[in-house]
C-alpha positions, 0 to 999 in steps of 0.5 A: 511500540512507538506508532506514527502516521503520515497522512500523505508522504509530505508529513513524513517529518520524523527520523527513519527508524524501524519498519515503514509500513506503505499504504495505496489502498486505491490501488497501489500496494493492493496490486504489488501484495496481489502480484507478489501473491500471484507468483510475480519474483518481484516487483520494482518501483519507480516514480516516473514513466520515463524511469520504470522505462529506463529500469526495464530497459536494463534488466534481463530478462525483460521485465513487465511493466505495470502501473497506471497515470490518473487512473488509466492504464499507460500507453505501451506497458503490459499491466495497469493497476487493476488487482484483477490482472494479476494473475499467475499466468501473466505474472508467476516468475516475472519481474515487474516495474511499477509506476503509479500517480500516488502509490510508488511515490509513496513508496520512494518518499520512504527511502531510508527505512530498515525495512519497508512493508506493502499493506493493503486490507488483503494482507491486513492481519499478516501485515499486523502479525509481522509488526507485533513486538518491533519498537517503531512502526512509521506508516505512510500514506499515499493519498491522491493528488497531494491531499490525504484520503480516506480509505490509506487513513481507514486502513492505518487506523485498521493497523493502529487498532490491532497492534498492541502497546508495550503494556498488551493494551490496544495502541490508543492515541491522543487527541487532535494528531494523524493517529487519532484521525485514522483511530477514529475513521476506522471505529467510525467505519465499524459502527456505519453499518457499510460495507469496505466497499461501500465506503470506499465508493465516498472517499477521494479515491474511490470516486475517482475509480468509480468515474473511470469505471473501476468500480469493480476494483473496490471490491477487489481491495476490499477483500480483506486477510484475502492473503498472508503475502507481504511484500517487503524493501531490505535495506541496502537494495534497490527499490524493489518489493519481495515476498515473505509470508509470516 
């Protein structure tokens, strides 16, 4: 199995091959695997306010429409970006269209793939269980505000960690790339003694939620193999997020 990490999406500089695996774990695709798990039909993505506007106002029935900018929720949309709002009362049956400061853009830069996975430390194990024996794996982080941060890094070394190489080994990159960044952040995180939580409380992202009162979302995306529900992109459609459970 070829693995390859990008960071945050500009590093994106490889041929679209095999699977893309999207990481907003603050918040992004925690809340489409948690919609998605709460019965949502499916969640679309958009990069701009002014699109996921223009997407609602075509489909029918009305969509939700959900997302946040700088981590508050936006004027006139139905759903934030807090996991704890998806539940099966609001969103079982619906549509969604989503956008978000880091993660739907992530999700875009993207574009191209065969198959386009949302993972999150909720749906860890089943996201790894879904790539075990494809040939090229592309994970994309999304950072926040332009610039790599640590708990998208943390979970991509969590993934490289549990997958398997062509000879049965553990993936074990090499010195001085992306891969060996997340490898090493994640076994780092292992022997800290913290909890998920606690670490994300020092990372970019986290400090942000925690200064806009989020703080009890951290535990939420912390709840790791929470959920088999992944959500995944095929090819030849639109930008939108489905359930499979693998």
């Amino acid at each position: 199995m070829r693995l390859r990490v990008a960071r945050i999406p500009e590093e994106l500089d490889w041929p679209r091959r095999g699977t893309a695996v999207v990481i907003d774990v603050l918040r992004a695709t925690t809340v489409i695997t948690r919609a998605l798990q709460a019965g949502a039909a499916e969640v679309f993505v958009c990069g701009e306010i002014e699109d996921a506007l223009d997407l609602a106002s075509r489909l029918e029935p009305r969509p939700l429409l959900a997302g946040e900018r700088n981590c508050e929720p936006i004027a006139g949309f139905d759903l934030g970006n807090s996991p704890r709002e998806y539940e099966s009362a609001m969103v079982a049956g619906k549509s969604l269209v989503m956008t978000t400061t880091n993660g739907t853009r992530a999700v875009l830069a993207a574009d191209g793939f065969p198959r386009i996975l949302a993972a999150s430390f909720n749906n860890l194990a089943a996201v790894c269980r879904h790539l075990e024996g494809q040939t090229e794996v592309s994970i994309i982080c999304a950072g926040t505000d332009g610039a790599p941060t640590e708990e998208d890094t943390l979970l991509a070394g969590a993934i490289l960690a549990a997958l398997p190489s062509g000879e049965g080994r553990p993936v074990s990159p090499g010195p001085g790339t992306p891969e060996r960044e997340a490898w090493d952040l994640f076994f780092g995180h292992l022997s800290s003694g913290l909890t998920l939580a606690e670490r994300f409380k020092q990372t970019r992202g986290g400090r942000n939620l925690v200064a806009a009162g989020y703080d009890d979302d951290l535990q939420e995306c912390a709840r790791v193999d929470s959920t088999t529900t992944i959500g995944v992109i095929d090819p030849d459609g639109p930008m939108r997020f489905r359930h499979i459970t693998p």
